[in-house]
N, CA and C of each residue as an Amber inpcrd file, in Angstrom:
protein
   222
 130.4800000 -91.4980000   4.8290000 131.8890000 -91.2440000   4.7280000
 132.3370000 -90.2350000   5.7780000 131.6050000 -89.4580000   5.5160000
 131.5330000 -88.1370000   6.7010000 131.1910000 -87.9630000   7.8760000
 130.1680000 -88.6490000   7.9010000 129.3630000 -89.2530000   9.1960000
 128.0170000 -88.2840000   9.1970000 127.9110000 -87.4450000   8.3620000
 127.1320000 -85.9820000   8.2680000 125.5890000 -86.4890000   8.3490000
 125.1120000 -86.0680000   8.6920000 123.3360000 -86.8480000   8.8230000
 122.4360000 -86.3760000   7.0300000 122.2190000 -87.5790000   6.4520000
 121.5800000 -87.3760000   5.0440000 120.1300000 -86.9110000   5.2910000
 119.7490000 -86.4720000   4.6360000 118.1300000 -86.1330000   4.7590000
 117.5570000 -87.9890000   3.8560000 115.9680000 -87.6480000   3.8730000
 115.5730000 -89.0690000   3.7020000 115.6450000 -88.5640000   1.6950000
 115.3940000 -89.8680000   1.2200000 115.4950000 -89.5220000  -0.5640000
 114.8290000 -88.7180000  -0.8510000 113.4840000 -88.4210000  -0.2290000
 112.9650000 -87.7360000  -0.4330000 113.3720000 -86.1670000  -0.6570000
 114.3210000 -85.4880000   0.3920000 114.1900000 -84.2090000   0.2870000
 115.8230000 -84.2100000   0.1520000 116.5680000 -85.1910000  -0.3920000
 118.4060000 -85.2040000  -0.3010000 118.0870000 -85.1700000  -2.1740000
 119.1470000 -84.2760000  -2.4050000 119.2910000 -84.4420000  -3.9980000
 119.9170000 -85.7510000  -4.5890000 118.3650000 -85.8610000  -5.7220000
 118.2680000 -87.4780000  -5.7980000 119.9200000 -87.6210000  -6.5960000
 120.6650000 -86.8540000  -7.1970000 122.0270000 -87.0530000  -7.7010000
 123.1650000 -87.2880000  -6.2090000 122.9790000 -87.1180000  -5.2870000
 123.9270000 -87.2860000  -4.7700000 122.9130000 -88.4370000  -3.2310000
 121.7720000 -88.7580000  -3.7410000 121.0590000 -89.6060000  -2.7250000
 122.0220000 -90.7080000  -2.4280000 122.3710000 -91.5810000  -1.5000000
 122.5340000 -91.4470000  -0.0780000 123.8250000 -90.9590000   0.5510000
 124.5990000 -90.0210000  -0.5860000 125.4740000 -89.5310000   0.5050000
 125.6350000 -87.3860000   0.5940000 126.4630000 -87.2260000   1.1410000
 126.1880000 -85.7760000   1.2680000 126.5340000 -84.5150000   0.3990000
 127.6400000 -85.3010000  -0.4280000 128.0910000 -84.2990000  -1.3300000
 129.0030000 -85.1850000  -2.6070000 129.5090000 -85.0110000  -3.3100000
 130.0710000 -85.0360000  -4.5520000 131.0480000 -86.1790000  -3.8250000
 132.1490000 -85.5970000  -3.0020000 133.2070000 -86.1260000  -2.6560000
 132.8720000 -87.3140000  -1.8560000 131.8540000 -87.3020000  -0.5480000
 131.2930000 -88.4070000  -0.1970000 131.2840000 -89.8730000  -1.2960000
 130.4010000 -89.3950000  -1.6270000 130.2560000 -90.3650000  -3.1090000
 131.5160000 -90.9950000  -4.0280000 132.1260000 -90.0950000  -3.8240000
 133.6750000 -90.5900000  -4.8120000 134.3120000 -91.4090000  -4.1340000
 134.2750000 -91.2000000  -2.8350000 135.3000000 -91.7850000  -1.9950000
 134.5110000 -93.1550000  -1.5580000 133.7800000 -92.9930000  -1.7170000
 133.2140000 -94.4280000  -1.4880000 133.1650000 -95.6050000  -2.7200000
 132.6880000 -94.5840000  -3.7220000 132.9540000 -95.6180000  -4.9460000
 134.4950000 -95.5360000  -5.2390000 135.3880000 -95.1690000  -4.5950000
 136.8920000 -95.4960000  -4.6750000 137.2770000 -96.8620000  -3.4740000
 136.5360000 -96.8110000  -2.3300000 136.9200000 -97.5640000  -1.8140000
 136.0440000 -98.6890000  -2.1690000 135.2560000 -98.9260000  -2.7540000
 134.5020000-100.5410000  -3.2580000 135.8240000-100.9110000  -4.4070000
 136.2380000 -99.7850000  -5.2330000 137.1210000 -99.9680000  -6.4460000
 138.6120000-100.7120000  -5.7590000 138.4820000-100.6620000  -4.5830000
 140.1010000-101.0110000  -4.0660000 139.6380000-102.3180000  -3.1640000
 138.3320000-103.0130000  -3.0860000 137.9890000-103.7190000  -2.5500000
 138.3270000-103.6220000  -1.4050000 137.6200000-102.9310000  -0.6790000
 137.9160000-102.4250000   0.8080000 136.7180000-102.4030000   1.1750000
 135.3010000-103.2970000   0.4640000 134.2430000-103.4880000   0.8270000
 133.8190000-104.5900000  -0.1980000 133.1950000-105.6330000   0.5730000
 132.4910000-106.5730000   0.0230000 131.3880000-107.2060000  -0.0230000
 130.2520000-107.7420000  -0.7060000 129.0400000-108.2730000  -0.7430000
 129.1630000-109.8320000   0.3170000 128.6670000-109.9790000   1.0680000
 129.0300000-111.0490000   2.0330000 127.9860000-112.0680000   1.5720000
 128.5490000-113.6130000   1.3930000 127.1520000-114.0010000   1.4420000
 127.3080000-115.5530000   2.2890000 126.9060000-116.5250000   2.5970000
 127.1210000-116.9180000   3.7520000 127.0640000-118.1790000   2.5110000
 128.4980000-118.8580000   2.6200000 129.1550000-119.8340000   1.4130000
 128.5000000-121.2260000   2.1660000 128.6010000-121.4010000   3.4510000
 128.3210000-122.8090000   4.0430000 127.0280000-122.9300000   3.6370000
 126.1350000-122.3950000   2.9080000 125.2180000-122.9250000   2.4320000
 125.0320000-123.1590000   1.7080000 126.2520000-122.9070000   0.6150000
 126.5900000-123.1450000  -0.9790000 127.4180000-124.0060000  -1.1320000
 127.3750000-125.2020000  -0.6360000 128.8960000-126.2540000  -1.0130000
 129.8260000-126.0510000  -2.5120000 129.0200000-125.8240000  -3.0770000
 129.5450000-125.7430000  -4.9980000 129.9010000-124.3420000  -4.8990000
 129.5750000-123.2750000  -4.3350000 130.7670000-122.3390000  -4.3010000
 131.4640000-122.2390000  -3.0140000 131.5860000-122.5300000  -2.0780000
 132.7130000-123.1410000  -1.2050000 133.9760000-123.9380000  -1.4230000
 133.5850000-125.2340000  -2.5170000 134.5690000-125.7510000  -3.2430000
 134.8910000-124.8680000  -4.6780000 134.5510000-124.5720000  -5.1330000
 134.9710000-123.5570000  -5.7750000 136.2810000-122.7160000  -5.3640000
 135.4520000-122.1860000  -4.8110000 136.4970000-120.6880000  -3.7740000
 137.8600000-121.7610000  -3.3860000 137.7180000-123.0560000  -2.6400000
 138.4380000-123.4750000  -2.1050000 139.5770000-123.8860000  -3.3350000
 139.1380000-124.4650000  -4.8630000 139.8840000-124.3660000  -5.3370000
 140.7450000-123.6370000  -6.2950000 140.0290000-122.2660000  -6.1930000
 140.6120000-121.0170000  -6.4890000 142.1550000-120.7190000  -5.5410000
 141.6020000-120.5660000  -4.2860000 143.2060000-120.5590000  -3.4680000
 143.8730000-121.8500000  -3.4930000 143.5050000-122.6800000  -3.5800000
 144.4850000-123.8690000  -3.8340000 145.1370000-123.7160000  -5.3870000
 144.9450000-122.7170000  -6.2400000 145.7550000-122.9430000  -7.7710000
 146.3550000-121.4730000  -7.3350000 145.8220000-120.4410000  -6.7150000
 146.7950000-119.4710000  -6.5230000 147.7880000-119.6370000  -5.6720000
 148.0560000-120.6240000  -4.4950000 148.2750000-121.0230000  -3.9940000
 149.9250000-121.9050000  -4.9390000 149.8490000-122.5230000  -5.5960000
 150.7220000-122.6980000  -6.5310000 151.1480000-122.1920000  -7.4190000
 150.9960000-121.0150000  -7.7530000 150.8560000-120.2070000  -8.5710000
 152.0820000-119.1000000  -7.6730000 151.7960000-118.5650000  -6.7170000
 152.8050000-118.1580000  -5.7250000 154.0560000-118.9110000  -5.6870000
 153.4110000-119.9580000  -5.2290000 154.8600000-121.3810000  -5.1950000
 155.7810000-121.2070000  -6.2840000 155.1400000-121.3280000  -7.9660000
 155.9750000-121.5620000  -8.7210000 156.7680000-120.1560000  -9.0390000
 156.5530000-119.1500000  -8.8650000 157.0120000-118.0040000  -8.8750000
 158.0340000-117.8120000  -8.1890000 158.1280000-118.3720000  -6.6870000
 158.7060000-118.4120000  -5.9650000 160.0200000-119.1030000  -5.6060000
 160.0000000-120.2140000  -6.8070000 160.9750000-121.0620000  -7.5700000
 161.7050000-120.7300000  -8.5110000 160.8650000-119.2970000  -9.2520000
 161.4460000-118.4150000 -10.7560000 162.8070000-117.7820000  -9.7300000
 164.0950000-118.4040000 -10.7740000 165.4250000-117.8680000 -10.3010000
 165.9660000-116.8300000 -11.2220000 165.0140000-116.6660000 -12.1870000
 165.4140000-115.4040000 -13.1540000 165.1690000-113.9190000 -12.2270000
 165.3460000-113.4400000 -10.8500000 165.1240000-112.4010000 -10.1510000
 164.0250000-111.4000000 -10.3500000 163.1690000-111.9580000 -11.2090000
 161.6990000-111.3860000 -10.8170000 160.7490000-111.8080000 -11.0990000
């Protein structure tokens, strides 16, 4: 977060192992919490979750639409 150089697990306090301090740590598990980091995993080798995914945005995808049709102003 800091950029601060960690010692190895070994000699970094195993409560705050791999980052440097309290706040390090928070701020990072704040930014996974805001999804501003993600587990990547490479879908073209998963057809069944590729179509999946694909038809996840295709129903949110209408889902926007019909909202977008709601004339009651919100």
């Amino acid at each position: 977060m800091c950029n601060l150089p960690v010692g190895p697990q070994t000699t970094a306090p195993a409560e705050l192992f791999p980052f440097c301090s309290p706040r390090c740590r928070s701020v990072d598990l704040f930014r996974w919490s805001e999804g501003k980091y993600a587990i990547v995993e490479n879908i073209s080798e998963r057809a069944d979750l590729l179509e999946d995914y694909l038809e996840e945005v295709d129903k949110r995808a209408d889902e926007l639409e019909e909202q977008g049709d709601d004339d009651s102003g919100w």
